[in-house]
C-alpha positions, 0 to 999 in steps of 0.5 A: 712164189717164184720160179729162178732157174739158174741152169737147165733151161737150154741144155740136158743136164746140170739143173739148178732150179730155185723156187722161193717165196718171199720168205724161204729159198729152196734149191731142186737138184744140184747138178754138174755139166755132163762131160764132154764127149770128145773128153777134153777136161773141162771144169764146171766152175759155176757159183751162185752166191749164197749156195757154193760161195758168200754166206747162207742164203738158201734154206734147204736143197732137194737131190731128184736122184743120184746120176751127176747131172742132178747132184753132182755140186752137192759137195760145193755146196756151203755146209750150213745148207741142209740137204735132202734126198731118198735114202737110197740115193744117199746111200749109193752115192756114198758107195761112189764116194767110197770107190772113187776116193772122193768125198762123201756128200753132206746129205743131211735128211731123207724124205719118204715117197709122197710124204708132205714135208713142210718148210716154213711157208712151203710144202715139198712132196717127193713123188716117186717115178720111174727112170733109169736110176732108182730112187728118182722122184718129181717135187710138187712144191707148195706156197702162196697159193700156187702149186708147181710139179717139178719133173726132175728125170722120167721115163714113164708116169702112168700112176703119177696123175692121179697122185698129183690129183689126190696131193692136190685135192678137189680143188687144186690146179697145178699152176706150174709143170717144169718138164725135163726134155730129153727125148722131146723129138721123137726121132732122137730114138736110135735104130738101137735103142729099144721101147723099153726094158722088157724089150731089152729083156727078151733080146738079151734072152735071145742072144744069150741062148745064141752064144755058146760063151760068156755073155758080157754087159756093159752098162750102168752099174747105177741103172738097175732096172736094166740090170734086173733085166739082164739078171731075169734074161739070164735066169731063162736062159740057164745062165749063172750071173756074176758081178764085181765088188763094186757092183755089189756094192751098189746093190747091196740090198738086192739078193739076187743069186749071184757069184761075186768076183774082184774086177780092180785092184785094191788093198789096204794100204793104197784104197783102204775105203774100197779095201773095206767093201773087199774085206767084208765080202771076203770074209764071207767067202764070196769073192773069187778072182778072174781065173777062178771065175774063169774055171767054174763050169757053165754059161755065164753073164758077167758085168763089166766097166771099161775099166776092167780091160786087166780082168777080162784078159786074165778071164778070157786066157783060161777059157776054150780059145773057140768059145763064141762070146758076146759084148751086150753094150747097153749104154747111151750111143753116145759114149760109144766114141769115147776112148775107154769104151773104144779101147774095149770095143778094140779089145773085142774086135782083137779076140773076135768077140761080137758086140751087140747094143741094147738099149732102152732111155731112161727118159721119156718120149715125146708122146709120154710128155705130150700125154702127162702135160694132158693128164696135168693140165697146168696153166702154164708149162716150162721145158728143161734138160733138152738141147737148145735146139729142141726147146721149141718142140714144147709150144706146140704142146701147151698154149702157155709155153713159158721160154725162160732163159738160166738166170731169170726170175718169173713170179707165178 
């Protein structure tokens, strides 16, 4: 078996992992380059001959989960490749498709959590693990042998040891651990950033019952981990939480009571696959507009996007101009300086809205990995998904630290 990372080794994001034997050839992840801060536009022109260009050559392709840094070349890819993923990050990236008007991905199969599939001479099991989006998973892929985890993104692995033991039986090692990186210096973690979603929990509780106002949130409308939290925090402080077409969308398998409102414009004519999703719900009576939400009585928490500047001023002109409200930004710091979330920050600033950060990663610390490197104990360990910079950070985690460069071939 052999280990071929074509891009991942020396950056965070847009992994393409290829792991092979003699006879089969299989792609984990499919991941764009996240985009530039400073937002100029920027392609991802990458091609590898016999996935997104020339003929067939891979046999199958695994998604981890649906954040774009993990699958967003899945439509390059040559459609005679099958690929797979959890059913949920099929389906939500379906809704993404559907929203952006972009199209849908050609995701053929669904596996199921730490079912074994096998694939001529190798076994792939999915192993399900915690991070900031759901339905994310590590591969333990099987051939020759040799056993390899591949970690995808994760947050916590408390249970996922003894998962690997028992995958592995009594006599299996785990020849190979590929650990994604992100959070491998431990001071990466901002004076803003919290331990972990509980904690971001009982300090939106707090602010909640500080403000006499609508409480805004600004995060990922993919991460609902937090948005759970945000809905539990609410839930105790007596708040009513309301949530746009999209997001509902996006969790629509969830039940939470909820109001449900139009953010963005659409129609039949000009976004007839959003117009589908609005028609649905309004059909059902559950939908309301910005100034009908604005004149329902009572505390409120209400989920925003940057894009939702037009439905915040038409929501904010029908309120008590002396209601003290609040922006909870609970997103990476680092999109802090882009221009759409400065425009809302501009925006805040102009109606003397106060601004918070809370936030948590959905990657893990150093001490997480320093511990599941413990617990595994590979024979040999090779880091991904961090910067280039902070590569070293894992030799002294492992006597066998395998520095692989995008591109190079290393036999197990």
């Amino acid at each position: 078996m052999y280990i071929k990372i074509h891009r991942g080794t020396a950056q965070i994001g847009g992994n393409l992992i290829e792991i092979g034997t003699s006879q089969t050839r299989i792609l984990f992840d499919a991941g764009a380059n996240l985009p530039s801060l400073d937002e100029k536009e920027a392609s991802d022109p990458i091609d590898i001959e016999g996935l997104t260009c020339g003929t067939p050559a891979f046999d199958w392709v695994f998604i981890s989960h649906h954040h774009n840094d993990h699958c967003g070349l899945v439509e390059r890819i040559l459609p005679e490749i099958p690929i797979f993923s959890g059913a949920e990050t099929h389906r939500i990236l379906d809704v993404i498709a559907d929203f952006t008007n972009s199209p849908r991905p050609n995701i053929n199969f669904h596996f199921t959590n730490c079912q074994p599939i096998q694939l001529y001479d190798m076994r792939v099991t999915p192993v399900g693990v915690d991070h900031s989006a759901v339905d994310a998973y590590m591969f333990l892929i099987q051939a020759d042998g040799k056993n390899i985890l591949y970690t995808g993104d994760y947050r916590a692995v408390e249970n996922i040891p003894v998962e690997i033991r028992r995958l592995l039986g009594l006599a299996g090692k785990l020849d190979v651990l590929i650990s994604e990186g992100t959070n491998i210096r431990a001071e990466k973690r901002g004076e803003n950033a919290l331990q972990d979603e509980y904690e971001v929990e009982q300090w939106a509780y707090a602010l909640m019952k500080k403000y006499d106002g609508t409480v805004f949130v600004l995060c990922s409308s993919t991460n609902e981990e937090r948005i759970r939290a945000m809905h539990r925090a609410a839930k105790a402080a007596g708040r009513t939480v309301c949530e746009d077409l999209f997001l509902t969308a996006v969790r629509a398998p969830r039940e939470e009571n909820a109001l449900r409102f139009v953010g963005n414009y659409t129609s039949k004519e000009k976004t007839p696959r959003t117009y589908a999703y609005f028609q649905r719900y309004f059909e059902r009576r559950e939908l309301l507009s910005a100034g009908s939400l604005a004149k329902i009585p009572g505390e409120k928490v209400i989920f925003v996007r940057t894009s939702m500047l037009p439905f915040l001023k038409k929501y904010l002109g029908s309120r008590p101009v002396s209601e003290k409200n609040l922006l909870i930004y609970s997103m990476w710091q680092g999109y802090w300086q882009t221009s759409a979330v400065q425009k809302l920050l501009t925006f805040c600033e102009d109606r003397k809205m106060n601004v918070v950060s809370l936030h948590s990663s959905g990657h893990a610390y150093r001490n997480t990995i320093q511990e599941f490197i413990r617990w595994l104990e590979p024979k040999a360990l090779i880091p991904i998904h961090c910067d280039a910079d902070d590569r070293s950070q894992f030799e002294s985690l492992h006597p066998n630290c395998l520095m692989l460069r995008d591109g190079e071939r290393w036999e197990v």
